[in-house]
C-alpha positions in Angstrom: 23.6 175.1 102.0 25.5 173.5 105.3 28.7 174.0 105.6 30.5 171.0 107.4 33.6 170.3 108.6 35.5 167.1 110.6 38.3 166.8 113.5 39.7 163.2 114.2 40.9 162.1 117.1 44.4 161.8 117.4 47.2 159.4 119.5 50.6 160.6 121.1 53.2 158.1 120.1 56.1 160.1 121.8 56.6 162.6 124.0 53.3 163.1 125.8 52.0 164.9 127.9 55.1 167.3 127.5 53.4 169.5 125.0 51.7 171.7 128.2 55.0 172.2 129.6 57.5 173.6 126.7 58.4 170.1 125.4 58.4 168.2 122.3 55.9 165.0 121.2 54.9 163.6 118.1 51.3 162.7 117.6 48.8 161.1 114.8 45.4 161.5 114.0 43.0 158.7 113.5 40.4 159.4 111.4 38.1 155.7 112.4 36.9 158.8 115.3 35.2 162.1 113.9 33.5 165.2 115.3 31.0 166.5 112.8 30.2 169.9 112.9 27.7 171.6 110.6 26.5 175.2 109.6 24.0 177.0 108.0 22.8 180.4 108.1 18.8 181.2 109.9 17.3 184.2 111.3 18.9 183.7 114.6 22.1 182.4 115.9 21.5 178.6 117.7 23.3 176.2 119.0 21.0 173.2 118.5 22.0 170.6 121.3 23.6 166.8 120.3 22.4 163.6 121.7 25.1 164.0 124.7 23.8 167.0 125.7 20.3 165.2 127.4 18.5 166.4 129.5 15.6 163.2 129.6 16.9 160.2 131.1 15.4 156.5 131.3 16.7 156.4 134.8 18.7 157.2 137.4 21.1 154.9 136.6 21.1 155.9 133.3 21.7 159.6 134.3 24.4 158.5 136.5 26.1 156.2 133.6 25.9 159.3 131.1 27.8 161.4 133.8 30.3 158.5 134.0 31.1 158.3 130.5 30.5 162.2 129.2 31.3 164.0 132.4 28.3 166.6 133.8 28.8 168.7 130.3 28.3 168.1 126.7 29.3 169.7 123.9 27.4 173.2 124.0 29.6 174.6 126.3 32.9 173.5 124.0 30.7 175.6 121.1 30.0 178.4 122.8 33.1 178.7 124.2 34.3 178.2 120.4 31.8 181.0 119.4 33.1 183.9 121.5 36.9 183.1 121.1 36.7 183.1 117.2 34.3 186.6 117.3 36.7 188.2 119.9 39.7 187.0 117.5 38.3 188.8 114.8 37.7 191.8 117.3 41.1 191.8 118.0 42.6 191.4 114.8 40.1 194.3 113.4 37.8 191.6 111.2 34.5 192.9 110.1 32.0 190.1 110.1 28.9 190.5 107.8 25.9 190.8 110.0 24.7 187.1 109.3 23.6 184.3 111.9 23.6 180.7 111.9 23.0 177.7 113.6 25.1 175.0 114.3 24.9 171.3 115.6 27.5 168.7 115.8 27.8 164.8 116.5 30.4 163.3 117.9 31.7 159.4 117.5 35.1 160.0 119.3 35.0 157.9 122.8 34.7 160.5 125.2 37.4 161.4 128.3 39.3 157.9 127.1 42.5 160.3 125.5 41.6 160.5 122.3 40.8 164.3 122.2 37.1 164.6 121.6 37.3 167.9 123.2 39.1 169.7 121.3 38.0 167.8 117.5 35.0 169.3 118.2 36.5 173.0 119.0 38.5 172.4 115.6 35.9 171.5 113.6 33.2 174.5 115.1 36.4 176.9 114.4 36.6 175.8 110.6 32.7 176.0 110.0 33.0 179.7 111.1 36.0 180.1 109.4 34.4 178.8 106.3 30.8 181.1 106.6 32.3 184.3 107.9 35.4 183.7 105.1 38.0 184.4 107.5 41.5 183.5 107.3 43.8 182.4 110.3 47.2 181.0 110.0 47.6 177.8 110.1 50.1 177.3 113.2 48.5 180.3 115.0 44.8 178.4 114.6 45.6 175.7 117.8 46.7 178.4 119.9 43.1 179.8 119.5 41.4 176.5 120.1 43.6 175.6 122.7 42.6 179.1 124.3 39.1 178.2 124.4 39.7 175.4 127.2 42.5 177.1 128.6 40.6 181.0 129.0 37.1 180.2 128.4 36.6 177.1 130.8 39.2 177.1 133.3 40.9 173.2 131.5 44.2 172.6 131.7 45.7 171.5 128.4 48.6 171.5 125.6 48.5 172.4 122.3 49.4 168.6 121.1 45.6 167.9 120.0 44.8 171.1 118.3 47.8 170.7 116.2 47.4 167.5 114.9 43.5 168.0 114.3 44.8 170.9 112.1 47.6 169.6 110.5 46.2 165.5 110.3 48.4 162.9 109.1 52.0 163.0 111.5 53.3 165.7 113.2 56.5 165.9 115.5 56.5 169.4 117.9 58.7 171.5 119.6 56.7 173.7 122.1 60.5 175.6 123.2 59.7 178.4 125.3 62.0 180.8 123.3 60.5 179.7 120.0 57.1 179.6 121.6 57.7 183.3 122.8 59.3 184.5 119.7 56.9 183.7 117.1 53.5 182.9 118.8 53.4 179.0 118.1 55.8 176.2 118.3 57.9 174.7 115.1 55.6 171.7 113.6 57.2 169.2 111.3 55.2 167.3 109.3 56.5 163.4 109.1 55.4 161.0 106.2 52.6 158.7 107.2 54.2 155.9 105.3 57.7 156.4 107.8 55.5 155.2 110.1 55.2 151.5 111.9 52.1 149.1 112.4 50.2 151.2 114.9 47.2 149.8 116.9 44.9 151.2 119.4 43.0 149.8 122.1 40.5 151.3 124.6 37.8 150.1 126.9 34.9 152.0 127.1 34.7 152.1 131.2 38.3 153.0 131.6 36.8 156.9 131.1 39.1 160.0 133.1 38.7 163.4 132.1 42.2 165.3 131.3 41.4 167.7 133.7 41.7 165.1 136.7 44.7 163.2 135.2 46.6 166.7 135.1 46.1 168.4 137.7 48.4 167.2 140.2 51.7 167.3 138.0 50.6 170.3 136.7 51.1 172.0 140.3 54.2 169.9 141.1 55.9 171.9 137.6 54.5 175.2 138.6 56.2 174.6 142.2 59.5 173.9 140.5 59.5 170.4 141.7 63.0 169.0 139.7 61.3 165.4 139.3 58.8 166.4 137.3 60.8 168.9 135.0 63.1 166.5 134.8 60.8 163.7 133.2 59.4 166.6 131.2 62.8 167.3 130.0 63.0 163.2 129.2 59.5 163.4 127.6 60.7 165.7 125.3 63.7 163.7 124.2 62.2 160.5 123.4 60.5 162.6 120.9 63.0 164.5 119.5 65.0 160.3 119.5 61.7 159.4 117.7 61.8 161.7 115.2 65.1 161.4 114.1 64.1 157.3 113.7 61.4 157.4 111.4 63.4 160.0 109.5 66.1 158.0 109.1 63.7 154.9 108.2 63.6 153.1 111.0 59.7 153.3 112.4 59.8 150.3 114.0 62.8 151.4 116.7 60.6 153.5 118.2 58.8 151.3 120.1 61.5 151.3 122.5 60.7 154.6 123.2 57.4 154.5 123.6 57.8 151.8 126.6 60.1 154.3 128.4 57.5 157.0 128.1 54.8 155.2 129.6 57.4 153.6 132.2 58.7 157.1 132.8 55.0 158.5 133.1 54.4 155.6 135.8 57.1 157.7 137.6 55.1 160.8 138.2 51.8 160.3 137.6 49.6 157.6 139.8 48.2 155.8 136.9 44.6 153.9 137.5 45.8 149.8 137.2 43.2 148.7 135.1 44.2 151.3 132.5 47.9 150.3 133.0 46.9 146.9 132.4 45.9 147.4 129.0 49.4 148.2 128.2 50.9 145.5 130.4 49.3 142.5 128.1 50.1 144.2 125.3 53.3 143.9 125.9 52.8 140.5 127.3 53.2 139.3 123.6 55.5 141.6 122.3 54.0 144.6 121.4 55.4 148.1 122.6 52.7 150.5 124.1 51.8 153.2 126.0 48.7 155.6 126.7 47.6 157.7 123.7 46.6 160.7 126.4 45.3 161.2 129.0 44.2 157.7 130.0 41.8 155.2 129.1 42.8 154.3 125.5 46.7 153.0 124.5 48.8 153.4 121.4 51.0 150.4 120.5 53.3 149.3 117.7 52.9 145.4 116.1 55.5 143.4 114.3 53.2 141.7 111.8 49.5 140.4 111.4 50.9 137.3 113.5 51.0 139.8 116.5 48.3 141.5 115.8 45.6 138.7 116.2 47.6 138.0 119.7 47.4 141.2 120.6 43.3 140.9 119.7 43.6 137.9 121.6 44.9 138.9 124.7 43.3 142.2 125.2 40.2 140.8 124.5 40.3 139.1 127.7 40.1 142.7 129.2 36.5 143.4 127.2 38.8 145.9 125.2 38.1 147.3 121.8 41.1 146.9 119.5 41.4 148.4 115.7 44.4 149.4 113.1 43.9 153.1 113.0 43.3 154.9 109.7 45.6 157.5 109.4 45.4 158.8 105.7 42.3 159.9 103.7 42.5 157.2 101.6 43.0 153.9 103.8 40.1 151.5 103.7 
């Protein structure tokens, strides 16, 4: 029998990308994207390769569109990486495993390198299939630091724990990544909020608009190393409109977050040089009213809407930029 297990994508409402740097965000998942990982036990242990890991192309120009979109790796790499972190976990923490193999495949309908966290859904998902055969137990806020460790150690890729939170936790999540806290107990404190607390959300993304994390990081991440005081300082901002955030759709007030939002993105235009087509996506959405900024790294945007009203302008307007443009599906049970 397979054993299978899911990872959404997910979209930073507030606070991001502060989560790599000791800050505080809050993020949601969207389950309309999946990575679908399964298991089964077999003579040998295999990792049986997906459709984006091709190796036969039509053309050159469809080789060179696949490395546009999927970057020069697939998903294998994510697994294996998964594969050794979760055996040298249980090494560590003195786990016998039975003396079983398996093999495992995945699929993958997340958009890939847009910001929605393919990446690490499919590192989530691989870590709960061999949670689930080997019957092993890991707590739940220490299980993102060891899928978070798999880019970080294993393949040299900058990123924060925001995404591997949320695919573990789903739903809403607001995080405090405080150094102290961090350093204290091993993982940061992770509140979850009600969905229904929540405004209209939307999400928009064009295809073409693809940037892997690792190249939108990079150059900030060196600037905080260095101690440059611009960029800890909009770190340290980041981190407040969170923490502003949270305290609003606490207090039942979802929609005044918006406001927020705009001054992360605006505040993220600061630092960061942004691609213009990709900051266009959130400049006519805003163009009829909307509030919005990136959901990532780049490529797709989050964005909240007043009423249906806005939401067929929004469609409107943004499909003048060839962009995809749904209501995200945030609980279980939403049609």
């Amino acid at each position: 029998m397979a054993i299978e297990h899911v990872a959404y994508s997910r979209a930073g409402l507030v606070g991001n990308p502060s989560d790599g740097y000791y800050g505080k965000t809050i993020s949601v998942i969207i389950r309309d994207f999946y990575a679908k990982v399964s298991l089964y036990e077999s003579p040998q242990l295999e990792i049986i390769p997906s459709f984006q890991d091709q190796s036969k192309y039509e053309s050159i120009e469809h080789l060179t569109e696949d490395v546009r979109l999927n970057g020069y790796y697939g998903g294998i790499r994510l697994m294996k990486a998964g594969i050794y972190k979760f055996y040298k976990y249980c090494q560590e923490h003195n786990i016998r495993l039975p003396q079983k193999n398996f093999s495992i495949r995945y699929r993958s309908t997340i958009p890939r390198r847009l910001g929605l966290a393919g990446s690490s859904a499919l590192v989530t998902a691989t870590m709960k299939c061999l949670m689930e055969f080997y019957e092993v137990e890991i707590p739940k806020p220490i299980l993102p630091n060891l899928i978070l460790s798999v880019e970080t150690e294993e393949l040299g890729i900058f990123a924060g724990l925001q995404d591997r939170v949320i695919q573990v936790y789903e739903g809403c999540v607001f995080m405090d990544f405080n150094k102290d806290l961090m350093e204290k107990q091993g993982h940061g404190y992770y509140e979850e909020i009600p969905v229904s607390l929540l405004p209209n959300l939307f999400i928009a993304y064009r295809k073409e608009l693809s940037e892997g994390s690792e190249v939108f990081h990079n150059n900030v991440r060196q600037r905080w190393l260095d101690g440059d005081p611009e960029v800890h300082q909009a770190m340290y901002d980041f981190a407040e409109y969170a923490r502003i955030a949270r305290d609003l759709l606490w207090a039942g007030k979802g929609e005044e977050i918006g406001i927020w939002m705009d001054m992360n993105f605006d505040r993220r235009k600061s630092i960061y040089n942004l691609d213009p087509r990709q900051v266009r996506l959130v400049d006519v959405a805003r163009s009829v009213g909307a509030h919005a900024q990136f959901t990532g790294s780049g490529g797709a945007i989050v964005g909240i809407y007043k009423d249906d009203a806005m939401y067929e302008q929004i469609v409107k307007a943004l499909q003048t930029e060839n962009a995809v443009v749904l209501k995200p599906k945030i609980e279980p049970n939403e049609s």
